[in-house]
C-alpha positions in Angstrom: 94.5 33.4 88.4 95.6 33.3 92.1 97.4 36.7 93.6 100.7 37.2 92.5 103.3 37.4 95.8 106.3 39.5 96.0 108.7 40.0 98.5 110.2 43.6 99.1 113.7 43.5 101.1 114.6 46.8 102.8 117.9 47.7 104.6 118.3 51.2 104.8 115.6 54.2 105.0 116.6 55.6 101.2 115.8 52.0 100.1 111.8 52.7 102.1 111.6 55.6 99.8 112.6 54.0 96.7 110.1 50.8 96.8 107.2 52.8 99.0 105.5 54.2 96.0 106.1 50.6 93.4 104.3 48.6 96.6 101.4 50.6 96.3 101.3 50.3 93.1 101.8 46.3 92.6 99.3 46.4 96.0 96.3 48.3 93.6 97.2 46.2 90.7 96.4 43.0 92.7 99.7 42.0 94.3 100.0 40.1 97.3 102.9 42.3 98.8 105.4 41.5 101.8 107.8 43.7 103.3 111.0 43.0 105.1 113.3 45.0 106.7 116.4 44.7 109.1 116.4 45.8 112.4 118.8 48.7 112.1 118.5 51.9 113.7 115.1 53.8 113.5 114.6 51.7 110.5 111.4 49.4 112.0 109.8 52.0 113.5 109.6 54.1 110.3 108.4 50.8 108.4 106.0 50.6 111.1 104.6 53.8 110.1 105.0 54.2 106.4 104.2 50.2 105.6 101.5 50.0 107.9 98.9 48.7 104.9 101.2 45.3 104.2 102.3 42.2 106.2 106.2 43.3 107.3 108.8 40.7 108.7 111.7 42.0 110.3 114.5 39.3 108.8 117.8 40.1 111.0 119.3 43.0 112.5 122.5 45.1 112.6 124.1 47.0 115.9 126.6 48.6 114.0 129.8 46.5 114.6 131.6 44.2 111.8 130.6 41.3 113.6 127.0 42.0 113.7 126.6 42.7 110.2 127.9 39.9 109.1 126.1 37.7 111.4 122.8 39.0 112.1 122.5 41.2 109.0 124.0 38.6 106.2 124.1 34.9 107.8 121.2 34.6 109.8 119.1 36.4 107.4 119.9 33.9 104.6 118.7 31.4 106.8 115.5 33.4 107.7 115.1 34.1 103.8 115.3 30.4 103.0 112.5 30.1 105.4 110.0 32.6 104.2 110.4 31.6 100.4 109.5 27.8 101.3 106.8 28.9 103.4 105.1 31.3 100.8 106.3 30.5 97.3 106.7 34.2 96.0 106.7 34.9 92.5 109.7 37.0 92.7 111.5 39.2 95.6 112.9 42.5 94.9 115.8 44.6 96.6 118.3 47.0 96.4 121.8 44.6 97.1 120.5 42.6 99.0 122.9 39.1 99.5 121.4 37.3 101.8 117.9 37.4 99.4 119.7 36.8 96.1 121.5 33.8 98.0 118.0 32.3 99.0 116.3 33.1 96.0 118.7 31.2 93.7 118.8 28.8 95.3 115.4 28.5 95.8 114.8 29.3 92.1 112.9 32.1 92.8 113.3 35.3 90.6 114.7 38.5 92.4 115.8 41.5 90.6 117.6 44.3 92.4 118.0 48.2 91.3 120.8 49.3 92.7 123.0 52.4 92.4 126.8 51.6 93.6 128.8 50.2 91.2 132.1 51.3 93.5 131.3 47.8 95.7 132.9 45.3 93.4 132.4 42.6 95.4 129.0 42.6 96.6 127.8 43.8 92.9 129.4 40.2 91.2 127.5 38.5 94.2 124.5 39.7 93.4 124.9 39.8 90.0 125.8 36.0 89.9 122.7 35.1 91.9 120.3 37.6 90.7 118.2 37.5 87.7 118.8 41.1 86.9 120.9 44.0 88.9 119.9 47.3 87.7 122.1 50.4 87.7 121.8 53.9 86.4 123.5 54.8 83.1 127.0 55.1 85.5 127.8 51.4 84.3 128.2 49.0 81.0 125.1 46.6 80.2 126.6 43.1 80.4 125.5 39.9 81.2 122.6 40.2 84.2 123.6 43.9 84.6 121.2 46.4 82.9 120.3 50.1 83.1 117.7 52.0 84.4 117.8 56.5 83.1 117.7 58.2 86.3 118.9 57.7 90.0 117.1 55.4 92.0 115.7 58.3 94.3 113.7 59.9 91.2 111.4 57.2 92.0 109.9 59.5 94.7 111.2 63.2 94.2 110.2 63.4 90.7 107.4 66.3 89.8 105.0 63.5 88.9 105.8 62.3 92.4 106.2 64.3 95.0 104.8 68.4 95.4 106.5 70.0 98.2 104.2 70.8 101.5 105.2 74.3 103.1 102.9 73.1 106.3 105.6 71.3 107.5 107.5 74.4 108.1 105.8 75.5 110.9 106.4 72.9 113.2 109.8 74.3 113.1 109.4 77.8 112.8 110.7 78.1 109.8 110.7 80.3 106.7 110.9 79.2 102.5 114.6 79.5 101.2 116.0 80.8 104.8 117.8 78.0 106.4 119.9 75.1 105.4 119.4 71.4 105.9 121.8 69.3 107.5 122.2 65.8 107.3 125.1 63.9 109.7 125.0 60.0 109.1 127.1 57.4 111.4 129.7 55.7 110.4 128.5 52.9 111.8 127.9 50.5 108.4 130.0 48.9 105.8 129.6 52.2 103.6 131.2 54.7 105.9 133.3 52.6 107.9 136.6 54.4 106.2 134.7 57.7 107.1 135.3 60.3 110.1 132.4 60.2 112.1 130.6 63.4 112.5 132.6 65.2 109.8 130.2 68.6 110.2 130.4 68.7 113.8 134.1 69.7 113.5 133.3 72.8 111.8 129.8 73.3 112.5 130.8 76.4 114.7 132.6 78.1 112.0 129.1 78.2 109.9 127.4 81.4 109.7 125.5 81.8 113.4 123.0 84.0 111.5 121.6 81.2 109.4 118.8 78.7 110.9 120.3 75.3 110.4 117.9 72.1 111.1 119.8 69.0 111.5 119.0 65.4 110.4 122.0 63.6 112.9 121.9 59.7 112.6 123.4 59.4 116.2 122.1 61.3 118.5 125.1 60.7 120.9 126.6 63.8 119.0 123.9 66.0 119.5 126.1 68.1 122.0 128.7 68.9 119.3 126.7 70.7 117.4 125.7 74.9 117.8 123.0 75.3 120.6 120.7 77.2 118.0 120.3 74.4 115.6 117.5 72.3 115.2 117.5 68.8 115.8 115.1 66.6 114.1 114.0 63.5 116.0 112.9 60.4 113.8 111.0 59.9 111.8 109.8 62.8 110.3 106.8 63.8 108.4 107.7 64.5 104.9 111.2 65.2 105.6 111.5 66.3 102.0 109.6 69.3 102.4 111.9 70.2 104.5 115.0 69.7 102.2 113.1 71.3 99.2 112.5 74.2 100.9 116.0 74.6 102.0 118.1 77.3 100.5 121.2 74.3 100.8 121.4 70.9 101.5 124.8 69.8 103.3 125.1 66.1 103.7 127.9 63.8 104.9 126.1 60.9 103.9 125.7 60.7 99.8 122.0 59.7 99.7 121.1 62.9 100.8 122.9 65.0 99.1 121.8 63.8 96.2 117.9 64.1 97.2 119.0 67.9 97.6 120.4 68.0 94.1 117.4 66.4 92.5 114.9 68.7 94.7 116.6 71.7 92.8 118.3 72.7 95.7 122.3 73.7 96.1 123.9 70.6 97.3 127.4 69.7 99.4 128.5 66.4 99.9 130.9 66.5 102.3 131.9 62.7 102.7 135.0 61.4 101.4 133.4 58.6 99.1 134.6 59.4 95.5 130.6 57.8 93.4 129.7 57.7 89.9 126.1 58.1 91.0 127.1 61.8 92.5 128.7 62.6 89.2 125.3 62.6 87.7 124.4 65.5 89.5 128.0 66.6 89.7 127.9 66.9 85.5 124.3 68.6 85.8 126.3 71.6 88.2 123.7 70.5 91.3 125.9 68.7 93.8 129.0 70.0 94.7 131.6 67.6 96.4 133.7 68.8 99.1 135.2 66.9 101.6 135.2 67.5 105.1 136.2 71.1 105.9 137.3 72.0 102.2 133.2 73.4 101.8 133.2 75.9 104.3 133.4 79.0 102.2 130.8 78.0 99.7 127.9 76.8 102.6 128.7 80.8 104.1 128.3 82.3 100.5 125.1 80.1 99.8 123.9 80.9 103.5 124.2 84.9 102.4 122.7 84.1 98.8 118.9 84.4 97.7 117.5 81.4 96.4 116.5 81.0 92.8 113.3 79.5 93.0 112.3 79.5 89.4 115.6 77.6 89.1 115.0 75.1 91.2 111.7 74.4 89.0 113.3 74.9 85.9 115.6 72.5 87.0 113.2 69.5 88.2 111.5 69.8 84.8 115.2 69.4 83.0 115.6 66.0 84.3 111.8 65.2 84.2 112.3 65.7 80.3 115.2 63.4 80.2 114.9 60.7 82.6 112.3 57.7 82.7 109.9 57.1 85.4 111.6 55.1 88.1 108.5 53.1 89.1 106.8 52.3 85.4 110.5 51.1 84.9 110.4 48.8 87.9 106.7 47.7 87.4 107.6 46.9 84.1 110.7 44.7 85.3 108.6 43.1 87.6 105.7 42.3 85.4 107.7 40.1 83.0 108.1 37.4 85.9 104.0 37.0 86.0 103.1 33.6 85.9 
């Protein structure tokens, strides 16, 4: 039987980490793998890194404005899409909402699934619903017609136990100690998901945080880096195993909601401090490891879990809790994907 071929679509760094471990895996089962990406941000140089074992096509780009992403990152990727299906005849293409593919594929008749964690975007979820074969969503939604469920967040496909073991190496680099600093996480608002949201939210009351506490600092644009206290530690991207760093955090503060959650599933006390109201979050919300305060309202829990010892054995109690009761992300998608063999 010839190689199967799949196309992989990625448009955002937490959608690297979800299909990083299933392309390996379809890659040692046989699979012909291709990676695409859009050109946003730091994204192609961290696929250039992490995906250096496949063949990876950038297929658009995105500069931030409304304009752009509607252009470059929607129009002319469908176009690009159409081109790369007729050349190579995939099997099936895989993504997490991704338009522009589902468009192509359908009407290609080429299978694409997508896993996918927002049900709060109406619109582009009945778009990609409609062209998709299947759109995947944690247990946050109702199975109906192409929509099905998957038990667990999408970022359990690499922070699970079975998946990831924290690395306290990585803490030298920074001069750091286990359980004695917090991690920080400031995303733009640059992109259709924050557009509605302050940018830099943290920077406005990053002075008032305890000056006593080492605070690293994950800051999407790095025009802001002078708002921020003198002392903190600014990371420059990409990082090497950047989730060593946020397990061995004593807190996670995020304005950005993927990151915040990655926090809350490492076992570690969580703030989301965006203003996005998500079903996904109340997952974790429910599970009392992500807190969500917006903007400024946070401030006196991050100084009383900045004073706090960290519970380590309940951060491993913790992981094991939803080990027990969630599936395994990527036998789930291998699984999917393996029905379209033929």
């Amino acid at each position: 039987m010839q190689n199967m071929k799949i196309l992989i679509d990625i448009k955002h760094p937490a959608q690297l980490n979800l299909f990083k471990g299933l392309a390996y895996e379809l890659k040692q089962s046989g699979w012909n793998v291709t990676v695409c990406y859009l050109g946003r941000g730091k994204l192609p140089k961290i696929i250039e890194r992490e995906y250096y074992d496949f063949d990876s096509i950038q297929v658009g780009e995105s500069h931030g404005s409304k304009w752009s992403i509607f252009w470059q990152g929607n129009v002319l990727r469908t176009i690009r899409f159409f081109s790369l299906i007729r050349k190579n005849k995939y099997n099936i293409c895989v993504a997490a909402s991704s338009a522009p593919l589902a468009f192509a594929c359908y009407f290609s008749k080429t299978p694409i699934i997508q896993f996918y964690d927002d049900p709060e975007r109406k619109r582009i979820n009945s778009i990609n619903a409609f062209f998709s074969n299947k759109l995947f969503f944690p247990p946050i939604v109702k199975a109906e017609g192409k929509i099905a469920i998957f038990n667990c967040l999408k970022e359990w496909s690499y922070l699970s136990p079975s998946k990831f073991t924290a690395n306290s190496n990585v803490l030298t680099e920074y001069n750091l100690e286990k359980y004695n600093y917090i991690f920080v996480r400031e995303v733009s608002n640059k992109s259709f998901n924050y557009y509605d949201q302050q940018d830099a939210i943290i920077s406005t009351f990053a002075s008032e945080i305890d000056s006593n506490t080492n605070v690293i600092l994950s800051l999407e644009d790095k025009s802001y880096a002078g708002k921020y206290p003198k002392n903190w530690i600014i990371l420059q991207e990409p990082v090497d195993d950047i989730h060593s760093l946020i397990y061995f955090a004593k807190l996670v503060l995020s304005s950005g909601d993927s990151m915040a959650r990655e926090g809350a599933m490492l076992g570690v006390p969580s703030i989301y401090c965006g203003i996005r109201q998500m079903k996904a979050n109340e997952v974790l919300i429910r599970e009392g490891a992500l807190t969500h305060l917006p903007l400024k309202s946070g401030l006196d829990s991050i100084n009383k879990y900045a004073d706090a010892e960290f519970d380590e054995s309940h951060q491993t109690n913790f992981r094991k809790h939803l080990e027990s009761k969630w599936d395994n992300m990527l036998d789930f998608m291998n699984t999917q994907i393996n029905i379209y063999k033929k």
